[in-house]
N, C-alpha and C positions, 0 to 999 in steps of 0.2 A: 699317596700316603704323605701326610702332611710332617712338616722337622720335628724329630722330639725335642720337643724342649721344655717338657716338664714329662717328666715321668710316672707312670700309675705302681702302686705299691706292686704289681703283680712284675712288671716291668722291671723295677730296682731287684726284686727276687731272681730274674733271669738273669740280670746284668751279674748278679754278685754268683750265682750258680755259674756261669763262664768263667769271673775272676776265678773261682774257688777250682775249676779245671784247670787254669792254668796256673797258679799258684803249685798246684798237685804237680804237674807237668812241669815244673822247673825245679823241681827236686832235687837232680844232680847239680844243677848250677848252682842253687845253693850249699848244697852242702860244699862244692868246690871252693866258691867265695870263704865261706864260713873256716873251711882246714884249714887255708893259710893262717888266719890270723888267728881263731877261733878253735870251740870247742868239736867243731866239724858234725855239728847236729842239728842244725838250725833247720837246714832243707826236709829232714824226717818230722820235725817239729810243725811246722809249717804245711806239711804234706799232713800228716796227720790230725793237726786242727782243722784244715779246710774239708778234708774229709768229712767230720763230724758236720762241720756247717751245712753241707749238700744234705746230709740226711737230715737236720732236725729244720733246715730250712722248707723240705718237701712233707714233711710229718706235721709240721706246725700251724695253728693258724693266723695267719699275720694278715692285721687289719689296717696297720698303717705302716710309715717308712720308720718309725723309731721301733715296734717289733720286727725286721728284719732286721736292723741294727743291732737292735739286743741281743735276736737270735743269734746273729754272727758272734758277736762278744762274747757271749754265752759257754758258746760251744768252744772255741778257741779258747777260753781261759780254765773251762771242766779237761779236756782231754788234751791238750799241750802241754800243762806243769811246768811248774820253774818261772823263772822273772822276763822269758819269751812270750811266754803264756799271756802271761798275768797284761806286758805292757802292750801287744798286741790285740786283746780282747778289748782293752782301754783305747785304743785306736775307733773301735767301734761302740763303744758305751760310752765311752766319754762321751764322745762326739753328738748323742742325742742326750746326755742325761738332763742337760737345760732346755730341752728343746720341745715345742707346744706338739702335742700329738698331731701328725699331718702324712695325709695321704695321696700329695703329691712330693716329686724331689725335681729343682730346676736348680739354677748356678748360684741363685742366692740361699736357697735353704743349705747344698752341699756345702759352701763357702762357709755357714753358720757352725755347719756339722765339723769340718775339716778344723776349724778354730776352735771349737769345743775339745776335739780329740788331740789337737797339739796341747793344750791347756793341760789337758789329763795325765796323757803321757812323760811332760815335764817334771809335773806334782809328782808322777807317781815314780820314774824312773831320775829324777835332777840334773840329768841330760842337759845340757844347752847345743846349739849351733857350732860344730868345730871341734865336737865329744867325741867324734867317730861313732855314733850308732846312728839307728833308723830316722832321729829329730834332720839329720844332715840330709835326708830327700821329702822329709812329711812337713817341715817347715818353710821351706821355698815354695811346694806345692799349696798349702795352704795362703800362702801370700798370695800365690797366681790364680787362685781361686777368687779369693778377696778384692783383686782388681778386674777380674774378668768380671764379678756383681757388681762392681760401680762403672766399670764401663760397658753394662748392659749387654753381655757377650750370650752369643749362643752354648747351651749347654751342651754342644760336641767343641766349639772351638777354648771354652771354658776347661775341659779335659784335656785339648790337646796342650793347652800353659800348662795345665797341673802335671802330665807328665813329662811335657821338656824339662820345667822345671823339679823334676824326682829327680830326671836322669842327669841334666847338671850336675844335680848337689849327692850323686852316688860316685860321679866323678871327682867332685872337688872332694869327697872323704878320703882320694886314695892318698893327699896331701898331708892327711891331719893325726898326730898321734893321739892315740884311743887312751880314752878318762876311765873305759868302765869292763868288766869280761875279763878273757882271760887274754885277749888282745892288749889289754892296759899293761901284764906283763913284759913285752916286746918291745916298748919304749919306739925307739927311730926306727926299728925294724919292721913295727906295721906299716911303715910312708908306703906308698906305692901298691897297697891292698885296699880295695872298695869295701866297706862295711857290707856285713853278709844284710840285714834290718833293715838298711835302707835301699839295697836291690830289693827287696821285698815289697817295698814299700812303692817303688817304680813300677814292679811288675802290676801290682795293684791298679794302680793312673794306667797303664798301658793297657791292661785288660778292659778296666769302664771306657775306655776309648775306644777299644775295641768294638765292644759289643753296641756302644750308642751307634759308631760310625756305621757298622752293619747293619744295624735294624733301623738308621736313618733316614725316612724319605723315600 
């Protein structure tokens, strides 16, 4: 079995069917993340939207890799509610809304997508780098995406940057007092708490590595 390194639309739908079990399965972490600083819901929210995505991912017809992306979007922003909802479905719509209909995914189209979706999430949440949410692991990722395309990287070793670089930048949030939530109330007191968004955002890169490194070769 030859390296994948471009994936077929049926493949992207397995990969993200895996992310979406573990997503589910890290429930209580998140919500533990989340209670310190947080409205201590995020992990119910998150369990809940990916739920939705497994079923209307298996229900649907999806003919290229911007309908899985929709669909994930889709359903995450119909059954999660609230400005969780909203900027995690934009993690996943955003990130194809400019994007030419295609039914392969390799390190440079994800790299296109991941910059698409940072772009979205910004506009749509006003977030920057050093805000204490999810931008603090999907922007470093995004970058490492971006270099792994210009330095022509394989799309397992292309996910293994994008999640070193989550899980860096889920570390460096425990530094930074929070712009936005009800964490923004805590002032100095959030230092030394990980944003609940951007562990999410990690588990995410962690699972696509997962599942490429699995089904690899």
């Amino acid at each position: 079995m030859a390296e994948l390194n471009q994936l077929t639309v049926n493949e992207v739908k397995e990969m993200f069917l895996h992310v979406a079990d573990k997503v589910i399965g890290s429930k209580d972490l998140l919500t533990e993340v989340d209670s310190a600083i947080g409205d201590g819901d995020h992990g119910t929210g998150m369990s809940v939207g990916f739920k939705q995505a497994i079923e209307n991912l298996n229900s649907k017809e999806l003919n290229t890799i911007n309908d899985v992306f929709k669909t994930i979007g889709m359903s995450l922003i119909s059954s999660m509610g609230g400005a969780s909802g909203v900027i995690f479905g934009t993690v996943f719509l955003g990130g194809v809304k400019n994007l030419e209909n295609t039914k392969t995914l390799d390190t440079n189209i994800l790299a296109k997508i991941m910059t698409g979706s940072l772009e979205g999430v910004k506009e749509r949440g006003k977030a920057s780098l050093g805000d204490k949410t999810m931008i603090d692991a999907l922007e470093p990722a995004s970058d490492a995406l971006n270099e792994s395309s210009s330095e022509k990287l394989s799309f397992l070793e292309a996910l293994k940057k994008a999640e070193k670089a989550a899980e860096e930048g889920v570390e460096k949030s425990k530094e930074y007092v929070a712009k936005f939530g009800r964490a923004k109330t805590l002032g100095e007191r959030a230092i030394g708490h990980q944003d609940a968004g951007a562990t999410s955002v990690w588990i995410i890169f962690k699972s696509m590595r997962e599942w490429v490194e699995t089904n690899n070769g």
